[in-house]
N, C-alpha and C positions, 0 to 999 in steps of 0.2 A: 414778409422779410425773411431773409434764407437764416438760416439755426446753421453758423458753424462748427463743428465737432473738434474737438484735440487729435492725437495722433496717438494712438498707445499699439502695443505689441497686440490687441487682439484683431485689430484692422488689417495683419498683415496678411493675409489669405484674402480679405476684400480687394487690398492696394492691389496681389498679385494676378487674381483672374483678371481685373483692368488690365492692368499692363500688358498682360496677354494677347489680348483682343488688338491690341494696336503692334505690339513690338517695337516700338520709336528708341532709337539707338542710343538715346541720349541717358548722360547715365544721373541727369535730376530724375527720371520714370524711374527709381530704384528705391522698394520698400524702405531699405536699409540706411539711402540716403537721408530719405526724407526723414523718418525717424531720429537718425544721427542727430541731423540739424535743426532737430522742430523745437527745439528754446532759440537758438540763435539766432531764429529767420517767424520765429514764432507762427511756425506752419499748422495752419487747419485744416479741415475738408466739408465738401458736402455734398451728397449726391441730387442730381440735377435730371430729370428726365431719364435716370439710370443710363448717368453721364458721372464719374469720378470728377468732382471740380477741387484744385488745390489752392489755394489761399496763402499768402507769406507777405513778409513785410520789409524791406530793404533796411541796411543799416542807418540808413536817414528816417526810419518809419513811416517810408512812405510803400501803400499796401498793393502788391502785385498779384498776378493768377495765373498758372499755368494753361498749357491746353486742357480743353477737359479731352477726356479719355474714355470713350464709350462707343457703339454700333447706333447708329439713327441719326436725326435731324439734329445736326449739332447746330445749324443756324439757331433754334430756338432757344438752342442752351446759352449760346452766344449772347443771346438778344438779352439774357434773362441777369447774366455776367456784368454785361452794361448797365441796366437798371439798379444793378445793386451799387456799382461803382455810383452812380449819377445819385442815387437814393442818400448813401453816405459821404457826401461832395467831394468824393477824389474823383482826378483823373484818370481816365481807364487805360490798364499796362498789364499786357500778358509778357511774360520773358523766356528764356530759351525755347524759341520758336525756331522752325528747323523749316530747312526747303518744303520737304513735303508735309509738316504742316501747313505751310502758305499756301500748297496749294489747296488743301482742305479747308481753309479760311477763306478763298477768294474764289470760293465755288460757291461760298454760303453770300457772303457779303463780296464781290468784285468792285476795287476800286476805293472800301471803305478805309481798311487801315494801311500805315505808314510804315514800314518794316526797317528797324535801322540795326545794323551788326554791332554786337556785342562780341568781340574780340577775344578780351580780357576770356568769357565764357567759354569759346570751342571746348569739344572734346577732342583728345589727341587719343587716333586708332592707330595699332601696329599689329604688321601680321606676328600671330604667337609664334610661328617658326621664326622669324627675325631676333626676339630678345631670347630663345631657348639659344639659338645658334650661334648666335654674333657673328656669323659669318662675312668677311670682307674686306676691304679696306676701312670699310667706312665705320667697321664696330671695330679698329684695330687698339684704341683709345678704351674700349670696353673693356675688350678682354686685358689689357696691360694692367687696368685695376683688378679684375678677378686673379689673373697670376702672383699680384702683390701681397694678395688676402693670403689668397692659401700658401703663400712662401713665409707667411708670418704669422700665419696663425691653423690652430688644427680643430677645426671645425664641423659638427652635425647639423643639417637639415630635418627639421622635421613639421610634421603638421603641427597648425595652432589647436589643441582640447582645450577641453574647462579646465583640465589638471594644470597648463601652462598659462592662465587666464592671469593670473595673479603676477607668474612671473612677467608679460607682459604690460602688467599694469606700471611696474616698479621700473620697467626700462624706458616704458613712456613717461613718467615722473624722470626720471635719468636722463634723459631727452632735454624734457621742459626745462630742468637745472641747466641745461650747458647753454640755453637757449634765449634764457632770462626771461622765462613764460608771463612771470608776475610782473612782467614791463608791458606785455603784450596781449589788449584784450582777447583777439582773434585767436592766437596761441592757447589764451584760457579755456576758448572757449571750443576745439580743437580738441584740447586734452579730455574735456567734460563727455565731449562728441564721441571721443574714441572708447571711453570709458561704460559708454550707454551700451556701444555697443558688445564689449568683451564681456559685460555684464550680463549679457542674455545671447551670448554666443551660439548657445544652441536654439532657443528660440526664430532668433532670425537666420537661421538657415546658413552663415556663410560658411566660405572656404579660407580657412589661413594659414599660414606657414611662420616658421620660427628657425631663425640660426642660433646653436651655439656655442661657444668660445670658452673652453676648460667647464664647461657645464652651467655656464652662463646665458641666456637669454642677451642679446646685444643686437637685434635685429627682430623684427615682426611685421606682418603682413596679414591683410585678409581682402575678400573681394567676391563676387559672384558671378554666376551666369545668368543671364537676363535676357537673350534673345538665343536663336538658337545654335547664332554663330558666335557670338560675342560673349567677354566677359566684362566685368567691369572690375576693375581695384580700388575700391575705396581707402585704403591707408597703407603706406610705408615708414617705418619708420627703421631707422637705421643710427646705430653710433657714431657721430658726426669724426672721434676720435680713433676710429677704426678706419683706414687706408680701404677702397674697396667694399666695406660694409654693405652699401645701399646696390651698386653692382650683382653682389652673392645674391642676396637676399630677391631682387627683380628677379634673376636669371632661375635661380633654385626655385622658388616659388611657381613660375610658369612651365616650368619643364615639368615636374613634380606633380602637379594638381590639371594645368590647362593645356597640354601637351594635342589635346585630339579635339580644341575648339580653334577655329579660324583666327577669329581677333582679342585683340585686347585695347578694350578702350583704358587710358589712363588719365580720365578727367580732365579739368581744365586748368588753366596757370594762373587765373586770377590775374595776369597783368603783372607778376612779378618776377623780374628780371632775370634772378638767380632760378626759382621755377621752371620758367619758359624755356632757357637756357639747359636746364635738364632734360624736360620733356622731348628738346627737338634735338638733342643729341641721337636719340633710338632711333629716331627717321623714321617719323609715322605714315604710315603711306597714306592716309587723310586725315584732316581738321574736320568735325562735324559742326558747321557753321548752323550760330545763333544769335535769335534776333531779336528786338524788344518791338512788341507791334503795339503801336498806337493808334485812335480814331485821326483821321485824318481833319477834322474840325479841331483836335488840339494843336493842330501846329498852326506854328505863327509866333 
């Protein structure tokens, strides 16, 4: 029976030479991530034929697996994935499965699993010259909010330190207040997420940035590099009360820190409205489509 392990800050040099080895654009392969989220998805690991296997459990608790992530016969690890699923009577479900995983999947097993898109998941990728520039018609909506900030307000950019860790924390509460957080499990849980991480800012390695307003903190960001074109952003948060706020804060933060990387992935929309609505304002020049792959004996 496989020993699964928790997820702590000392794994992150393990999760990161994985993730190396493959580079898969998607931005659940992020130390940072997974850690973020590993109460709310009550993520594990365990390594499998010096294969990374990741373990999580959907908000219905019903228990999913990533790609494993390793050089060698991933058939066998595959094989090994399914007996455990079969062993403790769930249904076998890997999720954010990406094209060229499938085809790594259907070289080991052809014909076996069922690949269905998960939508709600993409990642949304923009070239970092496009949100640094907003050049166009089509960022003309962009920039009309950056001219309103700074017509109204006199603002600094700066990097997120430990020093500003705190102020952060109290705008992310400031956030959750206007937000009605304690109505909103996912918000809870959200805040707890952002907090794991500004808590060990320098441990996990990331890059963030901070706007702010008469010497205020009203804006923060943070995000990393993870392939060697790509970045990923894991959180925005901005004063919903500030005209422009989320605008500065995207634009100042990639010019500033991501100026000399190709992309920016900006995660997925979850399916919600006003999100998606966001996301596909910046005109991402692709969606990194993902999929739930099932045995095909489950369907029916």
């Amino acid at each position: 029976m496989l020993q699964l392990k928790d997820i702590t800050l000392n794994e992150k040099k393990l999760f990161d030479d994985y993730f190396q080895l493959k580079q898969y654009e998607i931005s659940d392969m992020t130390f940072t991530n997974l850690y973020m989220w590993r109460k709310s998805y009550q993520i594990k690991y365990a390594i499998i034929d010096d294969f990374l296997c990741i373990f999580a459990r959907q908000k219905d608790n019903k228990p999913f697996t990533l790609m494993p992530v390793g050089n060698g016969n991933v058939a066998q690890v595959l094989e090994k994935l399914m007996d455990y699923f079969r062993q403790n009577n769930h249904p076998f479900m890997m999720k954010s499965i990406t094209h060229r995983m499938i085809e790594e999947i259907e070289n080991a097993f052809p014909g076996k699993f069922k690949y269905i898109p998960s939508r709600d998941t993409y990642d949304y990728v923009y070239n970092s010259s496009d949100l640094i520039n907003l050049e166009g018609r089509k960022y003309h909506a962009k920039r009309n909010h950056i001219n309103k900030f700074l017509a109204l307000n006199s603002y600094v950019y700066e990097p997120l330190t430990v020093d500003s860790v705190e102020e952060c924390k109290k705008a992310a509460e400031e956030w959750c207040r206007k937000r009605d957080c304690n109505q909103n499990m996912g918000l809870l849980e959200e805040k707890e997420a952002i907090f794991d991480v500004l808590n060990h800012f320098e441990e996990l390695k990331v890059k963030g940035g901070v706007i702010r307003v008469d010497g205020k903190v009203v804006c923060f960001t943070f995000g990393e590099q993870f392939t060697k074109d790509m970045v990923v952003i894991h959180v925005e948060k901005a004063d919903p009360d500030i005209q422009g706020s989320y605008a500065i804060i995207n634009q100042q933060f990639c010019a500033h820190e991501w100026a000399n990387v190709k992309y920016i992935n900006r995660e997925e929309d979850l399916g919600l409205p006003g999100l998606r609505q966001a996301k596909q304002s910046y005109h991402p020049v692709r969606l990194i489509e993902k999929h739930i792959a099932i045995l095909n004996e489950q369907v029916g």
